[in-house]
C-alpha positions in Angstrom: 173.7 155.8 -168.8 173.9 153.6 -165.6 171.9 153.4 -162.5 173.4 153.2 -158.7 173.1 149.1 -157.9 169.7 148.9 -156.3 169.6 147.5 -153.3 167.0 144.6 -152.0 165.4 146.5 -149.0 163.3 148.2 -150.8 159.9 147.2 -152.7 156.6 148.3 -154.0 153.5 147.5 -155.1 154.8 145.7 -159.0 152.4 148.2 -160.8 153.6 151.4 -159.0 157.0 150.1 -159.6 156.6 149.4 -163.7 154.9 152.8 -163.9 157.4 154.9 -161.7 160.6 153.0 -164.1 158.5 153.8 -167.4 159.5 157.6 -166.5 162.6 156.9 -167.8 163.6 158.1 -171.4 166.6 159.5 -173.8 164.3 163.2 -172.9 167.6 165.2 -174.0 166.5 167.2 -170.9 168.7 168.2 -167.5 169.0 164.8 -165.5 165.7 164.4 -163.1 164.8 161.5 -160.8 163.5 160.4 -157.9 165.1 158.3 -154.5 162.3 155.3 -153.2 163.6 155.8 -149.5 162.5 153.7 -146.1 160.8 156.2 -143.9 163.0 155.5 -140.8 165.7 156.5 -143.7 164.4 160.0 -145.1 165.6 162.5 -142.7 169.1 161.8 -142.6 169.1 160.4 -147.0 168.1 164.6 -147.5 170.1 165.7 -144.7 173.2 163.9 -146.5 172.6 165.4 -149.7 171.7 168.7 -148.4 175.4 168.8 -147.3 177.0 166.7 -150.1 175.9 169.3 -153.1 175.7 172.2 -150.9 179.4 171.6 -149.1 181.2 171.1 -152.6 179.6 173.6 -154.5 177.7 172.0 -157.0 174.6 173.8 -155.9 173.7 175.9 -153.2 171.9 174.3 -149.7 168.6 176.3 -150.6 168.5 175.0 -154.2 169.2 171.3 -153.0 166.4 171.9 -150.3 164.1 173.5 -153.2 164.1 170.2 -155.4 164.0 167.9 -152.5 160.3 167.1 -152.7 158.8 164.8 -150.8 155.7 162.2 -151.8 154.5 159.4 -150.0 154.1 156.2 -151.9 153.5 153.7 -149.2 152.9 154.2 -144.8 156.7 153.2 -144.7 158.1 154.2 -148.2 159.1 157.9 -150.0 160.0 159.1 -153.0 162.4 161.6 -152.5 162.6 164.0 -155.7 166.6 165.0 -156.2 167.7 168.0 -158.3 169.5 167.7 -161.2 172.9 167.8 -159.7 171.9 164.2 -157.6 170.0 162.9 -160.7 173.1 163.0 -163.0 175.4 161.4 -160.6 173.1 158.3 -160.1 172.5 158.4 -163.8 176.3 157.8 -164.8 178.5 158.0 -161.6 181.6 158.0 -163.9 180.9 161.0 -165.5 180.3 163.3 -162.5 183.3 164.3 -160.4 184.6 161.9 -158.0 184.0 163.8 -154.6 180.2 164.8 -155.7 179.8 160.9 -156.9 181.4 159.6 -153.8 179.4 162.0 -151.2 176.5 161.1 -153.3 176.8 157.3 -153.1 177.6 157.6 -149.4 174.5 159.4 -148.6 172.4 156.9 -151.4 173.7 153.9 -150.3 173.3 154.5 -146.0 169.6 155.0 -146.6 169.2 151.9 -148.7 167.7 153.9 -151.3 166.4 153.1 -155.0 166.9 155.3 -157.8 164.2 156.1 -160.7 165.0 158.3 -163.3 163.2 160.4 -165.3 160.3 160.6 -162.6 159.0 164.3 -162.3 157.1 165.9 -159.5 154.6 167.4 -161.5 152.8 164.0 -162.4 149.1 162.5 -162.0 151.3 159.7 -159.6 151.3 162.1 -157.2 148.6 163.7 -157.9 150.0 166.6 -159.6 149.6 166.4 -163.3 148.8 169.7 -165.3 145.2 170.7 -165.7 144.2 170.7 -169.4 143.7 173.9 -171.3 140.3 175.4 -170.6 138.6 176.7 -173.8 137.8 180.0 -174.3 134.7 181.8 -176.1 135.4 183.9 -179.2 137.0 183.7 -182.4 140.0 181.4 -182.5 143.3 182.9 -181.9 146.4 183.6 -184.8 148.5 181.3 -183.8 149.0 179.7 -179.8 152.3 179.9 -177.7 154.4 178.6 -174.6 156.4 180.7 -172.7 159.0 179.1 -170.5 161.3 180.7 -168.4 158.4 183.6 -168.6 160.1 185.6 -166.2 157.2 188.8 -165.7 155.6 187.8 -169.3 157.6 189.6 -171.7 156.9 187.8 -175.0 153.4 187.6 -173.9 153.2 191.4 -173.8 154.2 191.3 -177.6 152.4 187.9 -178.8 149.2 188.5 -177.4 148.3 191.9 -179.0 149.5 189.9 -182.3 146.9 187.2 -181.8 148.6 184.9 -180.0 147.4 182.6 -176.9 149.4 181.3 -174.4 148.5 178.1 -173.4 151.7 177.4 -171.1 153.9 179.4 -168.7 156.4 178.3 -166.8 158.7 180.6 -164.3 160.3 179.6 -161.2 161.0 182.3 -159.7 158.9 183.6 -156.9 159.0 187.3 -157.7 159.0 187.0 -160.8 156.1 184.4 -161.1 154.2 186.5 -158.4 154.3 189.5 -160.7 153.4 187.5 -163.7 150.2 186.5 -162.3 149.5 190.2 -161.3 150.0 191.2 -164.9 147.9 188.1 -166.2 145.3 186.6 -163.7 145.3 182.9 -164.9 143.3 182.9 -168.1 142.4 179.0 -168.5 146.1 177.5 -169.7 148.2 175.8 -167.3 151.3 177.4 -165.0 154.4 175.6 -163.7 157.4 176.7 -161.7 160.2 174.2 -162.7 159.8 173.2 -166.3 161.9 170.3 -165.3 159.4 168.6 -163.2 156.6 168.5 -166.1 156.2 166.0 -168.5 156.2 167.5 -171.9 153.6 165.3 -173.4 151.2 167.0 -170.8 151.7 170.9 -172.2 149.1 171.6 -174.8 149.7 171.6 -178.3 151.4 175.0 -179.3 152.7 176.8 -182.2 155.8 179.1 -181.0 157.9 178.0 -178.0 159.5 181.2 -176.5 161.7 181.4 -173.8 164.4 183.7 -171.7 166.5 181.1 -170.5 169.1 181.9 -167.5 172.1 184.8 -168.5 174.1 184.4 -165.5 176.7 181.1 -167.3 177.0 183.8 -170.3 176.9 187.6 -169.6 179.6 189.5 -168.9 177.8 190.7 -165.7 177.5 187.2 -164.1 179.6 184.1 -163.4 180.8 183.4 -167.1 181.1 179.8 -166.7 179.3 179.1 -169.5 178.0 174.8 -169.4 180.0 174.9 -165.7 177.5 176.7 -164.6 174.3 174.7 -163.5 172.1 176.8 -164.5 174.1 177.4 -168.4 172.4 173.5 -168.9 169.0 174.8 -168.8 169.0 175.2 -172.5 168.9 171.4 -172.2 165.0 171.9 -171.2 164.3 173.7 -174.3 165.7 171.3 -176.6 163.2 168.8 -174.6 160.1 170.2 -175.4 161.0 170.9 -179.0 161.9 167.6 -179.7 158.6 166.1 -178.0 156.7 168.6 -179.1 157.9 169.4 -182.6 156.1 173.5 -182.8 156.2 175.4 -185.7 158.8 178.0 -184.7 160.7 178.8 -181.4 161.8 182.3 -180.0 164.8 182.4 -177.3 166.4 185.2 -175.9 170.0 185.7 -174.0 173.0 187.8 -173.7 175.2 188.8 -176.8 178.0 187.2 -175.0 176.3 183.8 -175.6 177.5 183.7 -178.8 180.9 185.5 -178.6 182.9 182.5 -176.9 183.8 184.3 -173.9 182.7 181.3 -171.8 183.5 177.9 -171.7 181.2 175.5 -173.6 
């Protein structure tokens, strides 16, 4: 994979530096990153890519404006976290469509920005690593799981009376993450929204991966495009944290249509 040429306005500390481009691995995850921007630069660098993914239709305005996180690194320097769309452009600009890599560059390259890839927003850099698993009284449990894309806890509603713990969740959905945490008050394991902005050598160890990863690419009720579909790569995430993580068993769910070739793949 290549990098945008990095320009030489921008600097930083050498050991923030090394530490930010030591994020950046083969993780077989969706493309993530992070944009060292000049202050005087930031409104106008997000502004720029609000519009280019939003006004070609690789994403949606609010979704751009979701991932565009913002961390301060030095009085006159940001970090400007890009969703995955902008991340896989400045990863390999030939492989992403010409109008998306060219908007992107245009907005990258006015702001005199830096790319760093594989830098996450849930990180102790920023002071948002996960908190560790808190231990809990009592006999030990069967067996412990993660549940990613938890949606309102389903598999936890049939592990747990089995004997299992979660030690994980991860839903980023409001709604749906709201009502999970009516159903189960947090219990001692750690909680994320986007799985793609935590480090998977930060979740605790863990048997049985589970997960309800997006329909919408694959059911016959939703947009069908299959891998076109943004959200149809979040599969990638899954194979992530099985590969890192290496648990005894995994448990997905989907639509029947996944499987039937009805979508492009």
């Amino acid at each position: 994979m290549r990098c945008m040429p990095e320009p030489a306005t921008t600097s930083l500390d050498a050991a923030l530096d090394a530490a930010l481009r030591s994020r950046r691995s083969d993780h077989g995850g969706v493309p993530v990153g992070a944009l060292l921007v000049p202050k005087r630069k930031l409104t106008s660098c997000r502004a720029a890519l609000e519009a280019a993914v939003g006004d070609l239709r690789h994403g949606t305005r609010s979704d751009v404006r979701h991932a565009l996180v913002v961390d301060r690194v030095t009085p006159d320097m940001f970090l400007l976290h890009v969703p995955a769309t902008v991340a896989g452009v400045l990863d390999d600009p030939a492989a992403a469509p010409a109008e998306l890599a060219a908007a992107v560059a245009s907005a990258v390259g006015a702001s005199g920005a830096v790319f760093y890839s594989g830098v996450r927003r849930c990180d102790a850099l920023f002071g948002r690593a996960l908190p560790p698993l808190a231990p809990r009284p009592g006999p030990p449990e069967a067996f412990t799981f993660a549940e990613v894309f938890a949606g309102i806890g389903g598999f936890r509603l049939g592990l747990e009376p089995l004997g299992g713990r979660c030690v994980f969740a991860a839903e980023l959905d409001r709604a749906a993450s709201r009502a999970y945490g009516a159903h189960w008050p947090a219990g001692g394991e750690p909680r994320a929204g986007d799985i793609s902005s935590v480090h998977a050598a930060d979740l605790p160890a863990f048997d049985l991966l589970t997960a309800g990863f997006p329909c919408q690419p694959f059911s016959d009720r939703g947009s069908k495009a299959g891998l076109l579909d943004l959200r149809g790569q979040l599969y990638r995430e899954l194979v992530r944290l099985l590969s890192a993580r290496q648990p005894a068993a995994f448990l997905f769910e989907n639509v029947a249509s996944l499987t039937e070739g009805r979508t492009p793949y």
